[in-house]
C-alpha positions as CSV (number, residue, x, y, z in Angstrom):
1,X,86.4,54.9,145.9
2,X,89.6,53.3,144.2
3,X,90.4,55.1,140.7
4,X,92.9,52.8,138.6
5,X,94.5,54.8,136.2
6,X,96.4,53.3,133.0
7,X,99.7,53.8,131.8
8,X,98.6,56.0,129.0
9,X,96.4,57.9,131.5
10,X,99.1,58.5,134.1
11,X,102.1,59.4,131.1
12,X,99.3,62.1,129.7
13,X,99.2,63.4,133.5
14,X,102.9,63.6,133.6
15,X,103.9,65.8,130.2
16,X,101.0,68.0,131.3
17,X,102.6,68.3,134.6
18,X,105.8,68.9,132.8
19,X,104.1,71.6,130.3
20,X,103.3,73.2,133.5
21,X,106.8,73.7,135.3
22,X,108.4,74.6,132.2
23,X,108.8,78.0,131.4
24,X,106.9,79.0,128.2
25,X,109.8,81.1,126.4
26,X,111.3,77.8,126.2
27,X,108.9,76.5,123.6
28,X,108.4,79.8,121.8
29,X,112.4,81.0,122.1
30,X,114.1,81.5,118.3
31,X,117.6,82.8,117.5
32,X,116.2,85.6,115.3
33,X,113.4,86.7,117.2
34,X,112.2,90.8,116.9
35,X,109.6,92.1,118.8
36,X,107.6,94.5,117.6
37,X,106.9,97.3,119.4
38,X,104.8,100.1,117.3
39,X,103.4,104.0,118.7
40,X,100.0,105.2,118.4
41,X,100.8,107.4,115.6
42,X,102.1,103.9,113.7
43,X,99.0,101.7,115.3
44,X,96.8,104.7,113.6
45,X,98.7,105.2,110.7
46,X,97.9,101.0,109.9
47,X,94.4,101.6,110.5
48,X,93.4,105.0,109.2
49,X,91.1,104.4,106.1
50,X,91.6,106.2,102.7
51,X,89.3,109.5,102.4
52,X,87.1,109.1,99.3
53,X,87.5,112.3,96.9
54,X,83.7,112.2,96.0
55,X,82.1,112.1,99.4
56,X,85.2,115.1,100.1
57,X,84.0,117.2,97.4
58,X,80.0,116.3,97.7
59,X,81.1,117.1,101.7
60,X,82.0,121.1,100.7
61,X,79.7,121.3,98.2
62,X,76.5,121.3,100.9
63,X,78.6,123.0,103.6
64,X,82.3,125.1,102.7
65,X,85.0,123.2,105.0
66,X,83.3,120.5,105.4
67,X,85.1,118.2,103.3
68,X,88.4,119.3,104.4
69,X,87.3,118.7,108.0
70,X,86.6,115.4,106.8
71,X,89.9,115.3,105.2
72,X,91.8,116.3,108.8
73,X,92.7,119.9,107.4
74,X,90.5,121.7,109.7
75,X,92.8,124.7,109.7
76,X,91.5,125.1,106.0
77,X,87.8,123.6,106.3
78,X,87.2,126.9,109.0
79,X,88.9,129.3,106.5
80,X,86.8,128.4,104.1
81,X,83.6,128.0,106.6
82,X,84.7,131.4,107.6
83,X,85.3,133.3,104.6
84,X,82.0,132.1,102.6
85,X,79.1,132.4,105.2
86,X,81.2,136.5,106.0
87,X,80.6,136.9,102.3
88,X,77.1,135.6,102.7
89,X,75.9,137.3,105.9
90,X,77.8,140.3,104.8
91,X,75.9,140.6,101.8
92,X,72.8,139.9,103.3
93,X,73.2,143.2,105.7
94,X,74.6,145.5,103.0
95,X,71.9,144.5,100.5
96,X,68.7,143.9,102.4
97,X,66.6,146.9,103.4
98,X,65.6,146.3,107.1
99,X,62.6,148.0,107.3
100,X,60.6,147.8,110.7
101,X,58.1,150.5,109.9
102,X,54.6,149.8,111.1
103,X,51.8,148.1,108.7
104,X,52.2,146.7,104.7
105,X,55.5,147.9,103.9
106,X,57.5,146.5,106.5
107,X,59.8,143.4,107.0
108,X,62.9,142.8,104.7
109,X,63.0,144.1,101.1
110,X,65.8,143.0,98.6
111,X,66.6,146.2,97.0
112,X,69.3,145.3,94.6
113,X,69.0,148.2,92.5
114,X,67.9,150.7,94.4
115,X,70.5,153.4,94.9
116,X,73.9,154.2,93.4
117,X,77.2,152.7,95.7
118,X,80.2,155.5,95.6
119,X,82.8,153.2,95.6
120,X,86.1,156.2,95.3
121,X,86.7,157.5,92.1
122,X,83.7,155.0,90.6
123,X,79.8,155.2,90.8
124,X,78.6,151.6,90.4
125,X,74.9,150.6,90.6
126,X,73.9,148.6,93.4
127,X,72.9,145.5,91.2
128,X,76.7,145.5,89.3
129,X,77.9,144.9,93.0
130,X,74.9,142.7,93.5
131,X,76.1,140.5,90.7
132,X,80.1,140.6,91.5
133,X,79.3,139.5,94.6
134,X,77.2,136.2,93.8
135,X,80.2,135.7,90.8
136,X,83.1,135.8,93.8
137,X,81.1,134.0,96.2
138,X,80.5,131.1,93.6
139,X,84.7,131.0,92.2
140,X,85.2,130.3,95.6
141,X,82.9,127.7,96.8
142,X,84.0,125.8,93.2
143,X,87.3,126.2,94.7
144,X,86.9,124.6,98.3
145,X,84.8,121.7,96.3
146,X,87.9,121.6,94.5
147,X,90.1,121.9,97.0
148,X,88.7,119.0,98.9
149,X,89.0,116.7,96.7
150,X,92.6,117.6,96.0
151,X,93.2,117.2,100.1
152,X,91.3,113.8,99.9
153,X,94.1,112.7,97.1
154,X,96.6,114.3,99.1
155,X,95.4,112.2,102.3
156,X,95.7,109.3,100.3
157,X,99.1,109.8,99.0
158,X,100.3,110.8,102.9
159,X,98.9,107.7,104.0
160,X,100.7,105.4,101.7
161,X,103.7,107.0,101.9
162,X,103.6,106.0,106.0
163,X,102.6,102.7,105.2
164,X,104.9,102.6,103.1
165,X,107.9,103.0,105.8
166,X,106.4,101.1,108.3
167,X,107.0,98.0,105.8
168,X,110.7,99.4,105.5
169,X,111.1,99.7,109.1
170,X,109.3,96.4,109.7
171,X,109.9,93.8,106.7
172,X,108.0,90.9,108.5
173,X,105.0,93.1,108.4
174,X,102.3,92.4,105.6
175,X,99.6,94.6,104.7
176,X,97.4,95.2,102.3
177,X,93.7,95.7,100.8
178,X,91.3,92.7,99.6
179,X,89.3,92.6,96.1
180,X,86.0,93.6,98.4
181,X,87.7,96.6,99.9
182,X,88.9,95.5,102.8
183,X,92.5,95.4,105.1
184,X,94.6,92.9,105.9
185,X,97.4,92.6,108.4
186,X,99.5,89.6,108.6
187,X,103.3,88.7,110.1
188,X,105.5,86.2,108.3
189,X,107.2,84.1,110.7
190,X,110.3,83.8,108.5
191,X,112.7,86.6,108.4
């Protein structure tokens, strides 16, 4: 088989072959070029999406900590995991009867006034403790609901501020958040 090839044909075969002995720096080389080279902690730092305060707070509202677990404090979410269900299963021991007697009368009993408590120099009824208890147990799950919202703010702020200084350490990077709620990330090309 003969194959005729045209002049257009054979000059399109030529620059290609010359695109392909070239070195490609040589197309994409520029005086003022800056690579950019970021860490992890920078790659998640562009990524990382804003806590919502709400879902923090609903969060500890259904279990204490849980919100601030979600908030990456979870030094603080298994304090407060810690210190409400001790309260709780505390309280449950010291005022339930356990009662494993034989026939009607036996199972658990909820005796809240039942006897006197010496508590020291004071004699306070069993239903008074009863009732501090459930007051102290609820001031502090209001707080951790509180307090989770507060870390979810604080996450926020945190997060901005990094952002923030990965734009002063890298001016030709763009970044930001659309109407719908979403990210962008971009690079101008001039510096």
């Amino acid at each position: 088989m003969k194959q005729c090839y045209s002049l257009s044909q054979c000059a399109i075969w030529i620059l290609i072959a010359i695109m392909l002995l070239l070195p490609v720096n040589s197309f994409a080389q520029s005086k003022n070029k800056q690579e950019l080279s970021l860490t992890d902690e920078e790659i998640k730092t562009l990524f990382e999406k804003k806590k919502d305060p709400v879902f923090s707070g609903i969060l500890s509202f259904y279990m204490p900590g849980l919100g601030q677990f979600y908030c990456d404090e979870k030094l603080k979410g298994a304090a407060f995991l810690i210190t409400e269900y001790t309260i709780i299963i505390g309280s449950m021991f010291y005022f339930l009867d356990f009662n494993f007697k034989a026939g009607g009368d036996s199972g658990f009993n909820l005796k809240v006034d039942a006897n006197q408590t010496d508590m020291g120099l004071f004699s306070i009824e069993r239903k008074h403790l009863f009732y501090a208890t459930v007051a102290t147990l609820s001031l502090i799950h209001i707080f951790n609901i509180i307090d989770a919202v507060k870390s979810a703010y604080l996450f926020n702020g945190t997060l901005e501020q990094k952002r923030k200084n990965l734009i002063q350490k890298y001016p030709h990077l763009d970044m930001g958040c659309n109407n719908d709620g979403g990210m962008y990330l971009a690079f101008s090309s001039h510096l």
